[in-house]
N, C-alpha and C positions, 0 to 999 in steps of 0.2 A: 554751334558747331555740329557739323552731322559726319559720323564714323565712314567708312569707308565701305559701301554698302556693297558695289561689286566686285568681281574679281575677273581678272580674263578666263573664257571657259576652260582654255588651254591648261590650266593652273586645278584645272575641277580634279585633276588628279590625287593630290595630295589626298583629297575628303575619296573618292570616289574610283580610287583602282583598286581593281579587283586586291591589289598587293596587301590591303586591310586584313584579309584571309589566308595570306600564304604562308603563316605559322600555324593555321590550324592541325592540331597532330592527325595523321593520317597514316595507317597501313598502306594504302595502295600507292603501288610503285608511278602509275602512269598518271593519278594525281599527281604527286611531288613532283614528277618533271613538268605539268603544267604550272604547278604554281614558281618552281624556279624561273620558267618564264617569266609571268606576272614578276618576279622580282628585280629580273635581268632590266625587263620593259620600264617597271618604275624607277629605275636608278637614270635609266636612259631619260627618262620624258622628266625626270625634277631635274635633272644637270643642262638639258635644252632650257627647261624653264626655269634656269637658279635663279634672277632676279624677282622675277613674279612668284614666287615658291615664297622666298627671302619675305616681299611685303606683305600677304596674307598670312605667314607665320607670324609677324610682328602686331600686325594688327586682331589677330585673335588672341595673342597675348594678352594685346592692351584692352581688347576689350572685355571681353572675361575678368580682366583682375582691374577693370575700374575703378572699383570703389574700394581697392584696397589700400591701408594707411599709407603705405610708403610712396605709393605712387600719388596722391594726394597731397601726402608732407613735401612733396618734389613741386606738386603746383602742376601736373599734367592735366588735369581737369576733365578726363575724359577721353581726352584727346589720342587718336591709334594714327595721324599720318609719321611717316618718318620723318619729317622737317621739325614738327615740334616735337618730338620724343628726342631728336637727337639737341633741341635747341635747351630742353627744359632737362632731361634725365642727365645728372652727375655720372662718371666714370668712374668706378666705384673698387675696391678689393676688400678682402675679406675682414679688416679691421673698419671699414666704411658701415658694414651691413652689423656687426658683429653683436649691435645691443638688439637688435631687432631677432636674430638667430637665437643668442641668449634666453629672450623671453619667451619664446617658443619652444626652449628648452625646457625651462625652469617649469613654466606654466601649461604650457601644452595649446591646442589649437581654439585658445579663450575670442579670439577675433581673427578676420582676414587683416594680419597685419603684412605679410609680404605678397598674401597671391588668391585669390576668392577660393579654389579649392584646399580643403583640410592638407597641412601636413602630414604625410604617410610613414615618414620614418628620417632619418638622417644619414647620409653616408660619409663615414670619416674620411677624410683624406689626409695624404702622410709629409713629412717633410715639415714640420712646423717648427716654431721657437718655440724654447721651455721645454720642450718634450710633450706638447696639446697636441692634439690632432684638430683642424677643425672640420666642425659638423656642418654638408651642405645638406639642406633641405631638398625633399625629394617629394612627389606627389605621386597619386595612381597614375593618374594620365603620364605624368613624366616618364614612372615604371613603364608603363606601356610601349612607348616612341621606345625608349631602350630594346626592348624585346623586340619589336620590331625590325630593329634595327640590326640586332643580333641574327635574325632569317636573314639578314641581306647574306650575309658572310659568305656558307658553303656555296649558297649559286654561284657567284663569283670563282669563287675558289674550283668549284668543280670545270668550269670553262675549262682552264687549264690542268690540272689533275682530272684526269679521266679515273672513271669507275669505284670513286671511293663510295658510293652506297654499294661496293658488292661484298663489304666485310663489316670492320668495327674499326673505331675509333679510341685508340689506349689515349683518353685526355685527363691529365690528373687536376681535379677541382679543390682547394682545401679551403676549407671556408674558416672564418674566426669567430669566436664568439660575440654574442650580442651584446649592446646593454640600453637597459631601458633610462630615459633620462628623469631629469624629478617630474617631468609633466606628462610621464606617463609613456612618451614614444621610444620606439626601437632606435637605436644606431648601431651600424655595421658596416665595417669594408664594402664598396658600392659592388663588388664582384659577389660575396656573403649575399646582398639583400637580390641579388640576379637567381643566383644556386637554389636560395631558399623560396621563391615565387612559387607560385602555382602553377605558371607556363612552362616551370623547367622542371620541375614535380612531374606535368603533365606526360612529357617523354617519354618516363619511362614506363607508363601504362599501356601508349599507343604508339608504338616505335616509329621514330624516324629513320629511315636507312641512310641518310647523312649521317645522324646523329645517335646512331648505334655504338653506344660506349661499353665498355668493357668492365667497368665501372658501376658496381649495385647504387642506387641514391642514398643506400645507406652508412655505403663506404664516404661517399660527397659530403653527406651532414654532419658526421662526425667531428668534434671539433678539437679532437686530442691528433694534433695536425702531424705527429709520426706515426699514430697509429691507422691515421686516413692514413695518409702517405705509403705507408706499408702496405695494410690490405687492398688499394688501388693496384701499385706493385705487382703483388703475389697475382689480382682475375687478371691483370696483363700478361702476365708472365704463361700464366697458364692457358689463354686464349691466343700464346704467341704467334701464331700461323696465320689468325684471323683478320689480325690489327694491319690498317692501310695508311693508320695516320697515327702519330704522336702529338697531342697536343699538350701545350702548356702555357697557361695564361702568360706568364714571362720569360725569357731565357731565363732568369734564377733558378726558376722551379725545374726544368730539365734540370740544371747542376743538382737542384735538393735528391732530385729522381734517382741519379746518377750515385752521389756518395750515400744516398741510402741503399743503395744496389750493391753499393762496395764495400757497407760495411753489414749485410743483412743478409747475403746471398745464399749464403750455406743455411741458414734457418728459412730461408724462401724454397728451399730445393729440398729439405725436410716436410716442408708444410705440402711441396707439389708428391713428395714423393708417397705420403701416405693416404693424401687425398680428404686432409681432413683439419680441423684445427682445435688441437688440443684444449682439453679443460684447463690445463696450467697454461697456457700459453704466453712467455712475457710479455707480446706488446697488444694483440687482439683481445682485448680485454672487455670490451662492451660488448653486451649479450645479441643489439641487435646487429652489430656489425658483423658479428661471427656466424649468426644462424643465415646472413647474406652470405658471403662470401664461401661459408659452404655448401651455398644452393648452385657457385659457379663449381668450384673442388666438387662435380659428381663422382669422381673416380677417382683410383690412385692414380698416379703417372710417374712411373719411374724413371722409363724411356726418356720424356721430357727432363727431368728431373737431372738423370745423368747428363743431359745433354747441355742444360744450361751450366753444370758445375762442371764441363772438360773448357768451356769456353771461358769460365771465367778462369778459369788455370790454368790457361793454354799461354798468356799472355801480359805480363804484369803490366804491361803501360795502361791494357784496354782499349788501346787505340781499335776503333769503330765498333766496339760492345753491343753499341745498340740497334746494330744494322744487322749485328749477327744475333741475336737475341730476337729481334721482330724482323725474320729476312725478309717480309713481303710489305714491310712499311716506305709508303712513297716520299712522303715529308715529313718534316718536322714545323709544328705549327707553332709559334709563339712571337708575342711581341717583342721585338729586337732591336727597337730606335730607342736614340736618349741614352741613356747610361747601359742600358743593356747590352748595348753590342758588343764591348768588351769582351762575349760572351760568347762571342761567332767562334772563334779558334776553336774555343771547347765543342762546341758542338761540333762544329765540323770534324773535331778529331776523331770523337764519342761514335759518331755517325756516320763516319768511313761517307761524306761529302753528302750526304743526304739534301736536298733542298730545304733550305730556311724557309718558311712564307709565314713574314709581319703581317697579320691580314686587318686588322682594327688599330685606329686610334679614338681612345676613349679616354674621360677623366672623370672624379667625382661628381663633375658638377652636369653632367653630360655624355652618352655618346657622341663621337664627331664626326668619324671619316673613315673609309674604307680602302685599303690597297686593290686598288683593279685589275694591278699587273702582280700578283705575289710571287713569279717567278723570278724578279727582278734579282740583280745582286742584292742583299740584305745591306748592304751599306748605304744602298740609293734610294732605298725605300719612302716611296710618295703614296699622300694618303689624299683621296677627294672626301670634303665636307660633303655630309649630305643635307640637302636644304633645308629639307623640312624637319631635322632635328632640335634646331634651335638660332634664333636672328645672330647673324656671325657680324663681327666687325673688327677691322685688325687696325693696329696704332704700328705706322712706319715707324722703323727703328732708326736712326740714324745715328753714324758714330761722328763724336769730335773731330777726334783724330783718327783714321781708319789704318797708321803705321805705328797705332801702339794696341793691335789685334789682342795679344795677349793680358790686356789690362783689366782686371773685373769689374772697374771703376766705369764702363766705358758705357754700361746701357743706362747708367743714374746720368748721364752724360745729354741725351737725345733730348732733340728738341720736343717742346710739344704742340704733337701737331693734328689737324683733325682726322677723326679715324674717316676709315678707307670701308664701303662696303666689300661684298663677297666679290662681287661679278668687277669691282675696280681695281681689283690688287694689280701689281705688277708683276711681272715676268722677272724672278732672279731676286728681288727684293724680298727684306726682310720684316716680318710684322711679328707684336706681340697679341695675342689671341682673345679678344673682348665677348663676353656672350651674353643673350638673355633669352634664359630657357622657361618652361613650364612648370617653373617650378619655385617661382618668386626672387630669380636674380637677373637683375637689370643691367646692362654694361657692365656685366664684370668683368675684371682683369684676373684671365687664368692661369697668367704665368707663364705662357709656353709661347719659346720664340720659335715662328715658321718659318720657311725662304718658300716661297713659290717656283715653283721644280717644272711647271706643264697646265694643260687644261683638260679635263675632261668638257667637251660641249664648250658649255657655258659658263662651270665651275671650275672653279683654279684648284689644283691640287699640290700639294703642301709636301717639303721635307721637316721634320721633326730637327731643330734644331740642338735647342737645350731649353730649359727651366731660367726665365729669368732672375738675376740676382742670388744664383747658387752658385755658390765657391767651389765647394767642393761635392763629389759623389760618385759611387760605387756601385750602389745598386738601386734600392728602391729608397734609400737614403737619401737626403738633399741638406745641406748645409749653406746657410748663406754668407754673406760678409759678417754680419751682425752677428752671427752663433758662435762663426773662429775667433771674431775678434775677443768676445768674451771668455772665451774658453783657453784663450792664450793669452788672454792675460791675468785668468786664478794661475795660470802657471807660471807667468814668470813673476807672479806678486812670490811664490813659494819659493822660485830661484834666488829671487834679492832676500828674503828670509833668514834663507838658509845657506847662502855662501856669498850675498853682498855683492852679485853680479847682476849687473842691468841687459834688460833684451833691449836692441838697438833697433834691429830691422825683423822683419818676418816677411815669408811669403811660405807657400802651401802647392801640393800639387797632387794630384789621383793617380795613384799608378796602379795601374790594373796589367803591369806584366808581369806580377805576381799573382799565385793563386791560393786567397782569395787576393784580392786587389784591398789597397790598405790607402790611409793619408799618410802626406809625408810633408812636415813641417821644416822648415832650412829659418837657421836660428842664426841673427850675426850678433855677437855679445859684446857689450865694455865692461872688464873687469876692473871694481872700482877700488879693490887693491891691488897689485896689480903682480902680488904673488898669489892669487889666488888658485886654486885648482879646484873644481866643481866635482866631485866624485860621481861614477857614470852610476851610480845608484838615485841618484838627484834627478838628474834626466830621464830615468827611466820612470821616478814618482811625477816628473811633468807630463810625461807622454798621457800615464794614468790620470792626473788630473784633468787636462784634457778633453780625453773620454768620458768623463764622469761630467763635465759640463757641458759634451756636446749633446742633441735634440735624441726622444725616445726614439725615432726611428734609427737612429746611429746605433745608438745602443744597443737595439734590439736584433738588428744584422748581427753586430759585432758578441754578443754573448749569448743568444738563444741560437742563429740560423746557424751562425757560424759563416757567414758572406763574405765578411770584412775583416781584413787581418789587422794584427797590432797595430796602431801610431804610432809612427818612427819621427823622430826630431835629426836633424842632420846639421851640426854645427859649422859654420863657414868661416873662410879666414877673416877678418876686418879688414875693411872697407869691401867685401864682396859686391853690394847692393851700389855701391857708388861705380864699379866698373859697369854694373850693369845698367843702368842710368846713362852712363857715356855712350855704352854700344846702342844705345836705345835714340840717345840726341845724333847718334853718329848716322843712323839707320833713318832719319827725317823728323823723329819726335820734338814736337816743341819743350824746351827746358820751363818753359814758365807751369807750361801745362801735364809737365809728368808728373805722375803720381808713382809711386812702388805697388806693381800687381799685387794680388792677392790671394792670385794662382796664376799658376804656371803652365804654359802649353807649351809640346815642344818647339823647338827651333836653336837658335845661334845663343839667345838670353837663357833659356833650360841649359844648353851645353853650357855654358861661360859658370853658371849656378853650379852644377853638377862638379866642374875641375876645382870647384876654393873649397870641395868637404872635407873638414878633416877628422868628424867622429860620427858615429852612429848611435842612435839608441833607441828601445822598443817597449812599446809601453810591459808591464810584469805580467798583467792579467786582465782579465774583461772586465771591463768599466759593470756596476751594478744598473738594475734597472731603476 
């Protein structure tokens, strides 16, 4: 067998555009507008060439990690064409790879068991069973393509947004603590192991006028995430005139920005008005944070000072705070697809209508895809894969039955079928997201259902659907069927316990037109004597068990961020769930093949749910970590 020795010259791009270069930090202003070319040009010449971008990506994978155990335990032999990589390589998720990750945990980088280069570190990803995170494996080179790929952004972005290099950027970073694992490597949040590099280090030595933050890096590293939070705050607040952009990794993080603004203000207008921060200081407490942040504090500023405290008393709703706080800020930057959008009202309110722009879609296991149009409506928001990121391949989704839409049952449901490369998706159809990146993962299943929305070029570009196989979620939480199911039923084991009443049916639903947005369980009972009365103290200890058995990122929303409001149970009359079955056969559902969802979207089966409630209950207090 001989590797795939050429490539079309066309394709010489990837290795050989100037774009390799176009993060180098630079003062000079008439550099950076060459190199946002160079970046404009590369996004243009891989999205002409996504198929041939696609085969040389796969084939420098394979060949590079030849001789590594897994690809070998699979029986690939060598072998980089795409025909046997797709005939020989298993389609894989993260309980598939997980003793191999394990041992590279445990042990450290004792052999090339997933990829010839050493593991660099790990990055948690969230949403798990148990309350684990798991850990994907990360490489230098992989770091690399990430940063890279992070220069794509502002070019793009500037297209559209004129003149944001002629100020500063208030972008709040918070990064989490590390932890090293027993074989010696780092794990962190994949945004952490980005903040903490030595490319984003590098910034703030040799400034970018993109990426002119407002933000000391010593405010970013901190890991006492109110106290970042705060003294990021305060150089924005105080640089208010300068800042062109607000940024924040997610809609969440504007909300954190926002109620720490509302509940912080009057000590932010103390600290601007004397120009200094205090020896006692409650929250700026780290020595090296404070000797940053009052290198920005060079003065008092009263002026300022009054000025932010007549605005925040001018108006209790706050409605657009933050437009009048940074008048001269153009957008608002932060990821808004997927659960986030809930999140559009507030900002927009916050923001007195400022422009959204979703500009990245990224996961642990990889950067992916870039908004080209970030002006769009933020509800329409489409992302192009970029190619040379990592070999893409997407598994068609198809539903059973496509008139029981609201059914969670419906993607365990799809047939299986062969994945679809990049450049074969279809137009309007749906896929589940497969990769194999530089970083020792093979066909994984990343969990993220697309619809194909458009093309760039040659490259399809992608609406952000949902998370396969999650029930429920709010924010950066993800609950699947398996988590509620368990978690509802330590509660209703405590029900029958303690008042001899059995749960009949369940179904679940996210309502995020509360704020924060909460779950909401719809409970139909048979009481199994049948004077029974359940006192509403019982339901409220179920709400709480619950919580205490759903995943740590639930938890962690719900009692540290404060994202996620109580779990409410809403009890329904009998036989509720069997009308809703009929409206469901009456509407074209087959009866052999209905199942009872397992969340609920709105429509006529939500309203029909909604009229049989007859009680309410919220769980007492935050579930523990």
């Amino acid at each position: 067998m001989e590797a795939i020795a050429a490539i079309d010259d066309s394709v010489a791009i990837v290795k050989n555009s100037s774009f390799a270069n176009t993060c180098t930090n630079t003062s000079d202003e008439q550099d950076h507008d060459e190199k946002n070319k160079e970046a404009l040009q590369f996004i243009e010449e891989v999205t002409i060439n996504a198929d041939k971008v696609q085969n040389q990506v796969l084939t420098e994978i394979l060949s590079r990690n030849s001789q590594a155990e897994y690809l070998q335990r699979h029986g690939l032999d060598g072998y980089t064409d795409r025909q046997t990589f797709k005939r020989v390589m298993p389609v894989v998720c993260y309980e598939d790879v997980k003793a191999d990750i394990d041992l590279i945990i445990a042990k450290g980088n004792i052999s090339s068991i997933l990829c010839a280069s050493p593991v660099s570190q790990f990055f948690r990803s969230t949403g798990t069973s148990s309350g684990v995170s798991k850990l994907m494996p990360t490489t230098e080179e992989q770091a690399e393509k990430s940063w890279h790929f992070w220069c794509l952004i502002m070019p793009v972005l500037n297209q559209h947004i004129s003149d944001l290099n002629r100020g500063k950027a208030m972008q709040i970073f918070l990064v989490s603590p590390c932890i090293r694992t027993p074989g010696g490597l780092i794990s962190s949040a994949a945004s952490t192991g980005l903040f903490k590099s030595s490319n984003f280090k590098n910034l703030f030595s040799n400034i970018d006028p993109y990426r002119n933050y407002t933000s000391p890096i010593e405010t970013i590293l901190c890991e006492d995430t109110y106290q970042s939070l705060y003294s990021q705050l305060l150089c924005g607040l105080y640089q208010n005139n300068q800042v062109l952009r607000l940024a924040f990794i997610f809609a969440s993080g504007f909300i954190e920005a926002v109620k720490c603004l509302e509940q912080r203000w009057t000590l932010l207008c103390d600290d601007i008005r004397v120009g200094t921060i205090a020896a006692d200081h409650t929250i700026i407490t780290d020595t090296l944070v404070k000797k940053a942040v009052m290198k920005i504090l060079v003065k008092p500023n009263p002026e300022l000072a009054d000025f932010i405290e007549n605005e925040c008393r001018r108006d209790s709703s706050w409605e657009g705070i933050v437009s009048r706080l940074w008048p001269n800020a153009k957008c608002v930057d932060t990821i808004i697809t997927g659960t986030m959008s809930h999140h559009i009202p507030n900002i927009d309110f916050y923001s007195n209508g400022l422009p959204i722009v979703s500009t990245m879609y990224a996961c642990s296991e990889c950067f992916l895809g870039i908004n080209l149009n970030p002006l769009t409506n933020p509800h329409e928001v489409s992302y192009t894969l970029i190619p040379t990121m990592a070999y893409f391949e997407f598994l068609p989704i198809v539903h059973v039955d496509d008139n029981q839409n609201d059914n969670c049952h419906q993607e365990d449901d799809k047939h299986h079928q062969e994945l679809v490369d990049l450049v074969d998706v279809e137009l309007g159809r749906e896929y589940e997201l497969v990769v194999t990146n530089y970083a020792g993962l093979y066909r994984y299943k990343v969990g993220d259902v697309l619809r194909v929305s458009g093309f760039k070029n040659n490259a399809p570009q992608f609406n952000f659907m949902r998370r396969r196989n999650v029930v429920l979620s709010i924010d950066m939480d993800k609950t699947n069927e398996t988590e509620l199911q368990n978690a509802v039923k330590k509660a209703a084991d405590h029900l029958m316990i303690s008042s001899n009443v059995s749960l009949v049916e369940y179904t679940s639903f996210a309502d995020t037109s509360t704020n924060p947005g909460h779950y909401v369980l719809y409970w139909e009972l048979q009481r199994n004597n049948n004077n029974a009365v359940v006192p509403h103290t019982v339901f409220e200890e179920c709400c709480l068990i619950m919580e205490e058995f759903l995943g740590y990122e639930y938890r962690n929303m719900r009692s540290n961020k404060k994202l996620i409001g109580p779990l409410e149970i809403k009890i329904v009359e009998t036989g509720t769930f069997g009308k809703i079955m009929d409206l469901a056969i009456h509407q074209g559902s087959s009866v052999t093949q209905y199942k009872t969802p397992r969340c609920m979207k709105l429509g006529p089966k939500f309203d029909l749910l909604n009229s049989m409630v007859l009680s309410s209950s919220f769980s007492p207090r935050c579930p523990q970590l």
